[in-house]
C-alpha positions in Angstrom: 30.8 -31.6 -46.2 28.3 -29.4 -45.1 27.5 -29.6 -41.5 24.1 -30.1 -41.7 24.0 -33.2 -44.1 27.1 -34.7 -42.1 24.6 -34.2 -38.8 21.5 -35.8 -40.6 23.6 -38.2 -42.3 25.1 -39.3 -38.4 21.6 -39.7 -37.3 20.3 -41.3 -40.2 23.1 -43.7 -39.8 22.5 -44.4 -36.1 19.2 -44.6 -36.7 19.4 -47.6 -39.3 21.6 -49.5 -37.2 19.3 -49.0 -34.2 16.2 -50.4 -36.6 18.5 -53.1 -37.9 19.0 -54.8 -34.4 22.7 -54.1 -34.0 22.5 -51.0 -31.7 22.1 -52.2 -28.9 23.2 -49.7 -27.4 25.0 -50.8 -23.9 26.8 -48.6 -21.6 27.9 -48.2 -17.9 26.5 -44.8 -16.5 28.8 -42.4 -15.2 31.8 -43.6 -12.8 32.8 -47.4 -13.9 34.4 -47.7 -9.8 31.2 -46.6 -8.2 29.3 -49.3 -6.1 25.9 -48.8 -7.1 26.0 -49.8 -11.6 23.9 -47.8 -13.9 23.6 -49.3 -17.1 21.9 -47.6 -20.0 20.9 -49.7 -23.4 18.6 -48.9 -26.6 15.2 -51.6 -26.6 17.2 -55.3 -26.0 15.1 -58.5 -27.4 14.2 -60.8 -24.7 17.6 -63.5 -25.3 19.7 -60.2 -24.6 18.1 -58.5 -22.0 18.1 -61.5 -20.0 22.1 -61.7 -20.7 22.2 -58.1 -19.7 20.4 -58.3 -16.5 22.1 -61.8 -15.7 25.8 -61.2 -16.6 25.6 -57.9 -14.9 23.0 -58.9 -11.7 20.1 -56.0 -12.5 17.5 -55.9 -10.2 15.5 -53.0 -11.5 14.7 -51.8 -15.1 13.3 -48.9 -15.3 11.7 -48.4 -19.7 11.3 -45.2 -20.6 8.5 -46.6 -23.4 5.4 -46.6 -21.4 3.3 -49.4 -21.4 2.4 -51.1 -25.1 0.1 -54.3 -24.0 -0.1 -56.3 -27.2 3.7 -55.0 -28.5 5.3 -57.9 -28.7 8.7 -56.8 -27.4 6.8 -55.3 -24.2 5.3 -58.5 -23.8 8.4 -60.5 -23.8 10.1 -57.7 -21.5 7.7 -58.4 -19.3 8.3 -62.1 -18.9 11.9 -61.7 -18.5 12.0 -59.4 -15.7 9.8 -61.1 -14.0 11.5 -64.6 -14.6 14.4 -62.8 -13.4 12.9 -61.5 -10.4 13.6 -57.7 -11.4 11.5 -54.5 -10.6 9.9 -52.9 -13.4 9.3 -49.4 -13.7 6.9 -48.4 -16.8 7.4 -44.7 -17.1 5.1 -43.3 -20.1 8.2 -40.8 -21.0 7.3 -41.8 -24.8 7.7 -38.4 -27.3 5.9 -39.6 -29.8 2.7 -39.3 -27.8 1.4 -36.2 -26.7 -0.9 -37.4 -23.2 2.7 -36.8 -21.1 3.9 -33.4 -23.2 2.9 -30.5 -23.7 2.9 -31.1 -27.4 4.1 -34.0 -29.7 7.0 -32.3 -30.9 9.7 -31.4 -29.2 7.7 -30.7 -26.0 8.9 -30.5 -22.8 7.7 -33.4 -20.4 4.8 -31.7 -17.5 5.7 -32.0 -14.0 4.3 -35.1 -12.5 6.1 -36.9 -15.6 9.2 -35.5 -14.7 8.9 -36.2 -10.8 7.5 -39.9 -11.2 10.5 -40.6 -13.3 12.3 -38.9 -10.5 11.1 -40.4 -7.1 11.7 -43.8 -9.6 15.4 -43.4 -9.5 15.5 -42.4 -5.5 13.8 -45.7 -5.0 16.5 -47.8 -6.7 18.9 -45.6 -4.9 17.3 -46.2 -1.8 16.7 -50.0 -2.2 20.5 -49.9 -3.6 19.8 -51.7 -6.6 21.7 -52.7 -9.8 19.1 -50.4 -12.6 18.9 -50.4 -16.1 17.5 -47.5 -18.2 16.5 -47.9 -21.8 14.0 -46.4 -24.3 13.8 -47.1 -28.0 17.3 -46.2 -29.3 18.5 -45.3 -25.9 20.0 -42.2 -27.1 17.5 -39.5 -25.9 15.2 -40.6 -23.3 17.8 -42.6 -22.1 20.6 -39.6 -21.8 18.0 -37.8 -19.7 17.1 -40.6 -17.5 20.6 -41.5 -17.1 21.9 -37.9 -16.2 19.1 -38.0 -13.5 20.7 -41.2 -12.2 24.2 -39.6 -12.1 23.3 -36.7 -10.6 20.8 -38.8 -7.6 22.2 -42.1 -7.5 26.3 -41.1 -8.1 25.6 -37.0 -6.5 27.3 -36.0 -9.7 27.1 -32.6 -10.7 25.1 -31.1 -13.3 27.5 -30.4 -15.7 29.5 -33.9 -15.0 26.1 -35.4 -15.2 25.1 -33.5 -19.1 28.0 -36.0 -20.3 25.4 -38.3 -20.8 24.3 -36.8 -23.9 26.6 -37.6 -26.4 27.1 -38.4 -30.0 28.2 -41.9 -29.2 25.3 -42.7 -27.5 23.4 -41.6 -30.6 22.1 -38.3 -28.9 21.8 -35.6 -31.6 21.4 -31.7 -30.1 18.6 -31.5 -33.3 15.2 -31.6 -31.6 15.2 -33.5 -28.7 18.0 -30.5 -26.8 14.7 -30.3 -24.3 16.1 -32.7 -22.2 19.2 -31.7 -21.8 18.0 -28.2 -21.2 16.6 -29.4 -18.3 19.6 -30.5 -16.6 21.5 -27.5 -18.2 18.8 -25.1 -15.8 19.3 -27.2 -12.9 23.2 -26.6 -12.9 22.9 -22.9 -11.2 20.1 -24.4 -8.1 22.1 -27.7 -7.1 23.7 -26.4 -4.7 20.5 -25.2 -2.5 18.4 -27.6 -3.5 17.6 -31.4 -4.9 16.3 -32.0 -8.5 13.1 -33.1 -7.2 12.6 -29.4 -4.8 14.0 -28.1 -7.8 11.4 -29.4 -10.4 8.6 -28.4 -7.9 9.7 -25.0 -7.3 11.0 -23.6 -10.6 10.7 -26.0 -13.7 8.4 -24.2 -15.8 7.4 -26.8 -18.9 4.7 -23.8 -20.4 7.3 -21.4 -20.3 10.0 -23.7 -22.4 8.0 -24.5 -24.7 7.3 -20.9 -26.0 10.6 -19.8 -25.8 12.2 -23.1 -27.3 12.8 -23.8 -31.2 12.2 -27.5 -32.0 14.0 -28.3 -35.3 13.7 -32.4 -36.0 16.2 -33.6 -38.3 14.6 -34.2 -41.6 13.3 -30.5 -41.1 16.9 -29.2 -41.7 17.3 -27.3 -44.7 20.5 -28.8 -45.7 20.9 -26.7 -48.9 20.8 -23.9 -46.8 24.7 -24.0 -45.8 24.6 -20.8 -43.0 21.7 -22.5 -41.4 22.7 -23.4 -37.3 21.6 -26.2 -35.1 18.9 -25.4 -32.2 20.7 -24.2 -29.1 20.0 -25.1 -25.6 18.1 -22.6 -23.8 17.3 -21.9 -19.7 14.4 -22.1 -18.1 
């Protein structure tokens, strides 16, 4: 099979379980032994979230969605957490609005996005707190978010941390590669310096978007059989 339809075909796939209410999407972040639990889903309905965060004693969620007053699964969201007792962290990290990127597609997320979501995670680290990350499908968003956890919360490397992007998440390297180019450029700086320092001193969102080709998945050309998959560029 040609690798471009079996790619579009996996995401397609993933995509239509995700929509059908089965892919929930729940995982443990990084080390399983580590004292301080990551967990990383796709968007739970109230009844599960509040398993979630029960069974597994959450006390911070932090949905990569933005604020959607009126959405009906934001609004129930909202009453669990706070049933539960749970922080809440809104971060407007949506891509498929362009008031936090550069552009709509396949943009890479400005500064103060990037450093909000940041200082976010150092405050559950700080507070030591049980934190849940989820977006829509939690397979893009939430890779990024949940590398950034592994690499502040667990001081995981870089390139231990870029395990977070995976197939059996749902992640797919066709479009949304930004974010794990991000973390891919960081690699060669952690030693001298923290993500945060980092992001201030040498993330460069302008730049990446010039240089980087944004390919979404129903853009592939699947009759054309030679055609390659974007690849991850540096900063």
């Amino acid at each position: 099979m040609n690798a471009n339809i079996l790619t579009v075909s996996v995401y397609l796939g993933f995509a239509a379980v995700t929509l059908s209410g089965c892919g929930n999407n729940i995982h443990q972040v990084g080390d399983p032994s580590h004292p301080h639990k990551i967990l990383r889903t796709a968007q739970l309905d109230a009844s599960k979230l509040e398993e979630v965060l029960t069974i597994n004693n959450v006390q911070a969620v932090i949905n990569l969605n933005g604020v959607k007053v009126g959405q009906s699964y934001y609004e129930e969201e909202k009453k669990v957490v706070k049933k539960l007792g749970v922080d809440y962290y809104d971060m407007f990290f949506d891509i498929g609005d362009a008031k936090p990127y550069l552009n709509a597609t396949g943009g890479f997320p400005n500064k103060k996005l990037l450093i909000d979501l940041i200082q976010a995670i150092k405050k559950v680290k700080a507070e030591k707190k049980i934190v849940l990350i989820h977006c829509k499908a939690g397979a893009d968003r939430t890779s990024f978010a949940s590398a950034l956890a592994r690499i502040i919360i667990h001081g995981e490397s870089a390139k231990e941390a870029r395990k977070s992007f995976s197939h059996k998440f749902g992640h797919l390297c066709t479009g949304t590669c930004t974010f794990e180019t991000i973390i891919k450029s960081y690699k060669p700086h952690q030693k001298e310096m923290d993500i945060e320092e980092w992001v201030q001193k040498h993330y460069n969102p302008e730049k990446s978007v010039k240089t980087y080709k944004y390919i979404r998945p129903d853009q592939l050309k699947v009759e054309e059989k030679k055609q390659e998959l974007p690849k991850t560029i540096d900063i």
